[in-house]
C-alpha positions in Angstrom: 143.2 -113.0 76.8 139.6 -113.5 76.7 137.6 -112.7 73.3 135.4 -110.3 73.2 132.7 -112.8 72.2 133.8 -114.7 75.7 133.7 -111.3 78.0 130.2 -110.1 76.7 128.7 -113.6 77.7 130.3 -113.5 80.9 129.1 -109.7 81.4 125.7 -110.6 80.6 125.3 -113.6 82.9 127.0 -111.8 85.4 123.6 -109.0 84.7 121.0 -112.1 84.5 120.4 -110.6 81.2 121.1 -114.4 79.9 119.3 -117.0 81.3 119.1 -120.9 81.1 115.9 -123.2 82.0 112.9 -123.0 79.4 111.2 -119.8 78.0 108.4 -119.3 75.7 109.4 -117.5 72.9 106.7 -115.3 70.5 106.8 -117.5 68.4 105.4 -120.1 70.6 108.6 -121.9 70.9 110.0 -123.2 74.2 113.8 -121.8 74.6 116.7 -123.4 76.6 117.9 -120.3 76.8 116.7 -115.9 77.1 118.5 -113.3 76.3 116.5 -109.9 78.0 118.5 -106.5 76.9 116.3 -104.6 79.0 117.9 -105.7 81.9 121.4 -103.8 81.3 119.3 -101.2 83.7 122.0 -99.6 85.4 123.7 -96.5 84.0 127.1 -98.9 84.8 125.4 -101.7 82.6 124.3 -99.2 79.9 128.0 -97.9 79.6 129.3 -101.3 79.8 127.2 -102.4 77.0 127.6 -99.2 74.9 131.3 -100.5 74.9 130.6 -103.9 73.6 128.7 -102.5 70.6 131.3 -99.7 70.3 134.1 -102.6 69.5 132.1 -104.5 67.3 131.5 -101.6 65.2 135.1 -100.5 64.9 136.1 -103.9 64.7 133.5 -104.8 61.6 134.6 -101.6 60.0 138.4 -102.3 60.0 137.2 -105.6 59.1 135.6 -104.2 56.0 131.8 -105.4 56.8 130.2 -102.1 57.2 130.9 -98.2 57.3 129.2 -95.5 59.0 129.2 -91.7 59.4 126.7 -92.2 62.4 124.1 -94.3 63.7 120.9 -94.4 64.7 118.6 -95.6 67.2 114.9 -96.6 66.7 112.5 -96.3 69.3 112.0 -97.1 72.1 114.9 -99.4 73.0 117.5 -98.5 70.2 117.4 -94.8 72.0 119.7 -95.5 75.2 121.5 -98.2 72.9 122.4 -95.1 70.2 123.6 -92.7 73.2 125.5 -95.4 74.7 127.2 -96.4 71.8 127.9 -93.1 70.6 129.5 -92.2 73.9 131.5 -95.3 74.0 132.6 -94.4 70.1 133.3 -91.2 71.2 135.9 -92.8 74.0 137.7 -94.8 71.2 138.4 -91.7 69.0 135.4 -92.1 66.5 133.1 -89.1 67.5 130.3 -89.7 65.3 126.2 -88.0 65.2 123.3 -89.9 66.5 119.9 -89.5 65.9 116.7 -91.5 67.5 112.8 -91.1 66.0 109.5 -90.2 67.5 106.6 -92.6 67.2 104.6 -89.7 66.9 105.8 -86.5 65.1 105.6 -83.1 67.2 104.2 -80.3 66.0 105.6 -77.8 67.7 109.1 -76.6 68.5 111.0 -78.4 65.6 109.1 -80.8 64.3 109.3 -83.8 62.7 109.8 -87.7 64.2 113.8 -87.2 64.1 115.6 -86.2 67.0 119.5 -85.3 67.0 121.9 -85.4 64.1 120.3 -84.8 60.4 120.7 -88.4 59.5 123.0 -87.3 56.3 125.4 -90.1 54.4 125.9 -94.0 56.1 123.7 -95.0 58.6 124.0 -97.9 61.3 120.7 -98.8 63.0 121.6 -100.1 66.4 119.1 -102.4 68.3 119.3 -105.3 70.7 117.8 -108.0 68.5 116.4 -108.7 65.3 113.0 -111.1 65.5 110.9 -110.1 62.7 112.6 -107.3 61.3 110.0 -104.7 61.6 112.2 -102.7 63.5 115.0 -102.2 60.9 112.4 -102.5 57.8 110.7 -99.0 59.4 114.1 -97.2 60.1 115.4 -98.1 56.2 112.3 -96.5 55.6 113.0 -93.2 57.5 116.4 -93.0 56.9 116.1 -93.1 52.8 113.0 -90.7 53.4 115.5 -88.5 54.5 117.8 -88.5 51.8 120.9 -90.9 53.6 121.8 -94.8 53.0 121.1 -97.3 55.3 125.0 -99.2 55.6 123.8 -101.9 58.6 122.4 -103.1 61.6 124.4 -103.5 64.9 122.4 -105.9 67.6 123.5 -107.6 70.8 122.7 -111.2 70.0 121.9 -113.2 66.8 119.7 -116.3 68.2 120.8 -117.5 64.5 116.8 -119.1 64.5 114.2 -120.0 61.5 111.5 -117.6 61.7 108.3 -119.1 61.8 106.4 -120.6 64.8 107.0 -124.0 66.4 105.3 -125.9 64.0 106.0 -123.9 60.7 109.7 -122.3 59.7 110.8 -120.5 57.3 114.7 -121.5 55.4 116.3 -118.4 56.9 116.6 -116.6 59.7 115.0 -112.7 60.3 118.9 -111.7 60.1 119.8 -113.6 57.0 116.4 -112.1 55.4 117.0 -108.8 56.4 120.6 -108.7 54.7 119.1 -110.3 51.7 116.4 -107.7 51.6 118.5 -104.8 52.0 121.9 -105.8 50.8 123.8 -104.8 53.7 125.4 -106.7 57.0 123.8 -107.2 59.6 126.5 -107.1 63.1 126.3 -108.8 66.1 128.3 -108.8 69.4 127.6 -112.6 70.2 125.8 -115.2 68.1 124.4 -118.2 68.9 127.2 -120.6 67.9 129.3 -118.5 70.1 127.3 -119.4 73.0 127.4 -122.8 72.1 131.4 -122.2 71.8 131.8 -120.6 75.4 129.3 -123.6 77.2 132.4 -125.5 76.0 135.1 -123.9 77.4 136.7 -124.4 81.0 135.8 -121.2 82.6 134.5 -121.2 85.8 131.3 -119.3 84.3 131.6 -122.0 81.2 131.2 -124.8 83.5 128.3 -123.5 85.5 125.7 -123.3 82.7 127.7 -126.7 80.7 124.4 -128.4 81.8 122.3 -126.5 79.6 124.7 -126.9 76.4 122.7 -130.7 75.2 119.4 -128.5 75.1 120.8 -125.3 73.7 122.6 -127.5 70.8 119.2 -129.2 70.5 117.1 -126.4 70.1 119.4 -124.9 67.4 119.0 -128.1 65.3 115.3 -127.9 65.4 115.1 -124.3 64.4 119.0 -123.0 63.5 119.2 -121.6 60.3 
């Protein structure tokens, strides 16, 4: 039986959501490899995703790395991500609130830059990636504005990378600083040494991107953390 690490690699090449050649990076970096969330674009994708992130949550919370009473979804990509994730909770027996923010508040109707559930007792931010952090530093900041704890992050992939540019790094990673900052764990579906892992194997979707494993293993030795 394939892992779930294994079947979320497959389901994204199988998307083109992960892609081998080279790719600049923000950071000015040029990447073996690109990892582009926004192309789960179909509602089937969006499910099918929502499921992945719905199994690594259950399975980090039975694992003891994180508990939630609901999770939330900053904008604009953590939106669809929350709703899918919810539903696909939902599906496994764990019916849990949502909420998503506004950039702007509205000021009419009911207000406010929250949208859904009161965020109330241990919240999960869900989102695709962490690069900088700015993402999950602005939804602490909203979620203890409004009285509940922060308990994690959930993303898609951990590229596992120094922060920094190509020429300067920092020692850790945007994930490892984030959990250092805010004392909690930060989940993700696949990580980069998993990818490494499955270029390895003898699948038939292993072996068609083996070619790019020497480069990928490279480029995490320049810039792994």
């Amino acid at each position: 039986m394939q892992s779930i690490q294994q079947q979320f690699i497959e389901f994204a090449l199988d998307a083109n959501v992960l892609r081998f050649g080279e790719f600049k990076t923000k950071a000015g970096r040029l990447s073996p490899y690109f990892f582009n969330a926004g192309l789960f674009n179909t509602g089937a994708l969006l499910d099918t995703l929502g499921r992945f992130y719905a199994e690594t949550l259950l399975a980090a919370r039975n694992e003891g790395r994180i508990e939630f009473d609901m999770i939330f979804g900053p904008a604009y990509k953590g939106i669809p991500l929350a709703a899918s994730v919810a539903t696909n909770l939902a599906r496994l027996g764990c019916d849990v609130p949502w909420a998503f923010n506004r950039k702007e508040a509205k000021d009419h109707g009911e207000g406010g830059t929250i949208v859904g559930a009161p965020l109330k007792g241990k919240v999960v931010i869900i989102d695709d990636v962490i690069s900088a952090g700015t993402s999950v530093r602005e939804s602490v900041a909203m979620i203890q504005a409004n009285g509940a704890t922060p308990a994690g992050v959930l993303i898609a992939l951990d590229r596992q990378e120094k922060g920094g540019n190509a020429v300067e790094m920092t020692e850790t990673s945007a994930v490892q600083d984030v959990e250092k900052t805010f004392g909690f764990n930060v989940v993700s579906i696949i990580s980069l040494k998993d990818l490494l892992a499955f270029m390895e194997g003898d699948s038939e979707k292993a072996r068609a991107v083996a070619q790019f494993r020497p480069a990928v293993a490279a480029y995490r030795e320049r810039y792994g953390a």
